[in-house]
N, CA, C and O of each residue as an XYZ file, in Angstrom:
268
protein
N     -17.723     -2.608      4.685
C     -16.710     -1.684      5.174
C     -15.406     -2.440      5.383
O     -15.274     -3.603      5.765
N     -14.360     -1.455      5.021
C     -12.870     -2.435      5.060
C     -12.940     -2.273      6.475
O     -13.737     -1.571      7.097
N     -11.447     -3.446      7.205
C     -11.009     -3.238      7.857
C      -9.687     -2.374      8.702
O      -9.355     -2.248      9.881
N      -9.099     -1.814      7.192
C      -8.213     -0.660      7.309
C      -8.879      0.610      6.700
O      -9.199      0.838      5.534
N      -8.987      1.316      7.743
C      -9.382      3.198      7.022
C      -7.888      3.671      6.718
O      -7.035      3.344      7.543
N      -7.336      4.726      5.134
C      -6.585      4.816      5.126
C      -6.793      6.429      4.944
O      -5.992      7.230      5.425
N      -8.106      6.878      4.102
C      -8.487      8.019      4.191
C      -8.791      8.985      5.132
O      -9.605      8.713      6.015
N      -8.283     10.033      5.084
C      -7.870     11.038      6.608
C      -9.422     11.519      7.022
O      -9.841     11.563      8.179
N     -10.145     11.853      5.875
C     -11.424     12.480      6.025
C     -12.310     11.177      6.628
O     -12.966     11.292      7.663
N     -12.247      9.875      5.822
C     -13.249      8.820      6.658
C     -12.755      8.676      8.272
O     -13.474      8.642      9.271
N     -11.489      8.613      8.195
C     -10.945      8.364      9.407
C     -11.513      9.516     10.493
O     -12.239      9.220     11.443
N     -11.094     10.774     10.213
C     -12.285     11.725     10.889
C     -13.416     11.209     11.593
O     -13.694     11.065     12.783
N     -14.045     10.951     10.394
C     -15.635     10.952     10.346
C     -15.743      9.640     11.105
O     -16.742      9.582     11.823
N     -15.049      8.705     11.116
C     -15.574      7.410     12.517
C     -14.961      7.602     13.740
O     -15.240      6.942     14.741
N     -13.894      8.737     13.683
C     -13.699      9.208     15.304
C     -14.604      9.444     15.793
O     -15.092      8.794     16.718
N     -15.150     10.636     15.195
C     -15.943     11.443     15.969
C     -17.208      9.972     16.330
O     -17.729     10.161     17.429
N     -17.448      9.368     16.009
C     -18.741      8.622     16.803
C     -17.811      7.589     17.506
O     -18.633      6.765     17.906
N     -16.619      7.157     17.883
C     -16.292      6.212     18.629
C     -15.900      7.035     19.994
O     -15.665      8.240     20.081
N     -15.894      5.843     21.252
C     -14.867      6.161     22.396
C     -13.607      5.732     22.563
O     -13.338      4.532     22.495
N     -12.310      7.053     22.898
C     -11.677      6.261     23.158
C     -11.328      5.816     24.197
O     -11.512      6.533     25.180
N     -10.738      4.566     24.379
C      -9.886      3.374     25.583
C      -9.210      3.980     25.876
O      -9.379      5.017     26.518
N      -7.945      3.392     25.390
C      -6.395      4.086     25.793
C      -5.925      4.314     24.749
O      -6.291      4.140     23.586
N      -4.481      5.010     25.546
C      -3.542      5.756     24.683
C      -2.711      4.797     25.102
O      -2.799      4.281     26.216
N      -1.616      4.414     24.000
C      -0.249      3.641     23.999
C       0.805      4.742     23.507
O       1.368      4.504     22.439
N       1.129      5.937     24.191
C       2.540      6.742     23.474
C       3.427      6.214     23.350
O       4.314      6.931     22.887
N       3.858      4.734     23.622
C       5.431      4.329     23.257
C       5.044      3.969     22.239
O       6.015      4.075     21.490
N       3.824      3.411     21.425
C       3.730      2.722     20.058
C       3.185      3.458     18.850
O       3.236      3.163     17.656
N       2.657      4.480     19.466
C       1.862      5.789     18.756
C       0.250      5.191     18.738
O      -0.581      5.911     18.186
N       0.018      4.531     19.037
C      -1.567      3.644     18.907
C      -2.354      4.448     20.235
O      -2.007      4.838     21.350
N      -3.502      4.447     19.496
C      -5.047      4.978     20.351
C      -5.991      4.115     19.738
O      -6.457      4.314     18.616
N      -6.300      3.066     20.541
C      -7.380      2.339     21.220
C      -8.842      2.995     21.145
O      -9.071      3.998     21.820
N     -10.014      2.331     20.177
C     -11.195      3.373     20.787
C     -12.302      2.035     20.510
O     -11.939      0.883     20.270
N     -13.587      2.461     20.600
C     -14.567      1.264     20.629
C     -15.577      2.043     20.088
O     -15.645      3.268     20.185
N     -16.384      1.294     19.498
C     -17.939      2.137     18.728
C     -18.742      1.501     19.450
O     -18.988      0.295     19.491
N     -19.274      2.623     20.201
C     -20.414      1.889     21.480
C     -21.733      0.880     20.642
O     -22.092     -0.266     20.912
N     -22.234      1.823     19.563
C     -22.917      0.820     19.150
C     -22.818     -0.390     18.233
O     -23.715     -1.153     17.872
N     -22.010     -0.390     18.051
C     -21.529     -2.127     17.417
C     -20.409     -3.076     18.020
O     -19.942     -4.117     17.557
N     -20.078     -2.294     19.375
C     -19.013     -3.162     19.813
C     -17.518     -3.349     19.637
O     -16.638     -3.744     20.402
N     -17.521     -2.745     17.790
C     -16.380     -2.817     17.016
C     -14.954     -2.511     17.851
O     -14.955     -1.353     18.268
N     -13.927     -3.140     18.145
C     -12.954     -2.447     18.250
C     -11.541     -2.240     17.315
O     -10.974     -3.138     16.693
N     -11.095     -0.691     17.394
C     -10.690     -0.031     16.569
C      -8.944      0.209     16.688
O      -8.982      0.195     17.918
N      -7.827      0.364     16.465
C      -7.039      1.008     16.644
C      -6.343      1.826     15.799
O      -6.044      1.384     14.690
N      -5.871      3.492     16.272
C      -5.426      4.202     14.949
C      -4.085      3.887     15.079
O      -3.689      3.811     16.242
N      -3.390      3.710     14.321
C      -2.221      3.791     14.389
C      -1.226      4.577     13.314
O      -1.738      5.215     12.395
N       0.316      4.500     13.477
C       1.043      5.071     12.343
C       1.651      4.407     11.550
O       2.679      5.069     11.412
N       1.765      3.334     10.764
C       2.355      2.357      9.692
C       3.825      2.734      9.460
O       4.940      2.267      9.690
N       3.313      3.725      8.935
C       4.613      4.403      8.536
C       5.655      5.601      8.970
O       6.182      6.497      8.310
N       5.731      5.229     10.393
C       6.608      5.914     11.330
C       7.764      6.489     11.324
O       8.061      7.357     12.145
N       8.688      6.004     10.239
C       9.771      6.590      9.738
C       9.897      7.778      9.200
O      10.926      8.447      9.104
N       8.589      8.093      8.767
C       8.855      9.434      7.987
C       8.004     10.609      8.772
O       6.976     10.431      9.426
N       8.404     11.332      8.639
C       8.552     13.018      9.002
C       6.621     12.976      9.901
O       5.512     12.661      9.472
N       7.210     13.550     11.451
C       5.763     13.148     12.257
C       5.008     12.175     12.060
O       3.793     12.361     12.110
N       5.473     11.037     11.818
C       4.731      9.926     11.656
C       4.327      9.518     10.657
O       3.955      8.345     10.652
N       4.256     10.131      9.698
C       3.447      9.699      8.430
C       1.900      9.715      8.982
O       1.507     10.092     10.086
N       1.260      9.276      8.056
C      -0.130      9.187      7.510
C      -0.920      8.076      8.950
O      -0.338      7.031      9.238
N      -2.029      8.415      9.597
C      -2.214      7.453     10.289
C      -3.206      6.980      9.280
O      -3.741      7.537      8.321
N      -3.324      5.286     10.000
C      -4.060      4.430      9.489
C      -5.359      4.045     10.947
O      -5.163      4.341     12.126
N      -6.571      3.363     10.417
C      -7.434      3.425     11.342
C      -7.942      1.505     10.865
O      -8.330      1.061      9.785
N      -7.786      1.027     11.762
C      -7.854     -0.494     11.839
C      -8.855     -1.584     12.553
O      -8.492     -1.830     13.703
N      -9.623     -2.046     12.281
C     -10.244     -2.997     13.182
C      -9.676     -3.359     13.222
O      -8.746     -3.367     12.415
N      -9.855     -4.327     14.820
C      -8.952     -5.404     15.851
C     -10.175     -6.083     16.535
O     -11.152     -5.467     16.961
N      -9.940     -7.839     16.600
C     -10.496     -8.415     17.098
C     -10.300     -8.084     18.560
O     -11.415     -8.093     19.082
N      -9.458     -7.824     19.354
C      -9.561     -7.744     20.771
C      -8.374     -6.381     21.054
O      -7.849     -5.714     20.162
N      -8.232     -6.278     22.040
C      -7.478     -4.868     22.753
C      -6.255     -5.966     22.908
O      -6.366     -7.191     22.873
N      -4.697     -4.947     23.142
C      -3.501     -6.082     23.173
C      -4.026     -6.559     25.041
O      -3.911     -7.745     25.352
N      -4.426     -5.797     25.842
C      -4.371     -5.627     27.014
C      -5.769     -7.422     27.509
O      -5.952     -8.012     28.574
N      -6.292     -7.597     26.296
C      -7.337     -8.423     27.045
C      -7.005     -9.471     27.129
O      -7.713    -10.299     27.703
């Protein structure tokens, strides 16, 4: 499995089984964790310039910015 989801439908489909952490609204980022593997995740918007954000992207991250 990559470490960037770019597809809207996969991206879906690993929400729904993760929790999320936090919300960051000044950066557009939501924080979530997959209880059973530990994984942590962040969605974010890459491409923010364009019209509502553009396309989100869904990312593993070795740690939370906060830890």
């Amino acid at each position: 499995m990559s470490n960037i989801i770019n597809d809207i439908d996969e991206i879906e489909r690993k929400l729904s089984t993760f929790t999320e952490v936090r919300v960051d609204p000044t950066n557009w980022n939501i924080y979530y964790i997959e209880e059973s593997t530990g994984e942590k995740w962040q969605k974010e918007y890459p491409n923010s310039e364009h019209h509502g954000g553009g396309a989100p992207q869904l990312r593993k991250i070795e740690k939370f910015p906060w830890e």
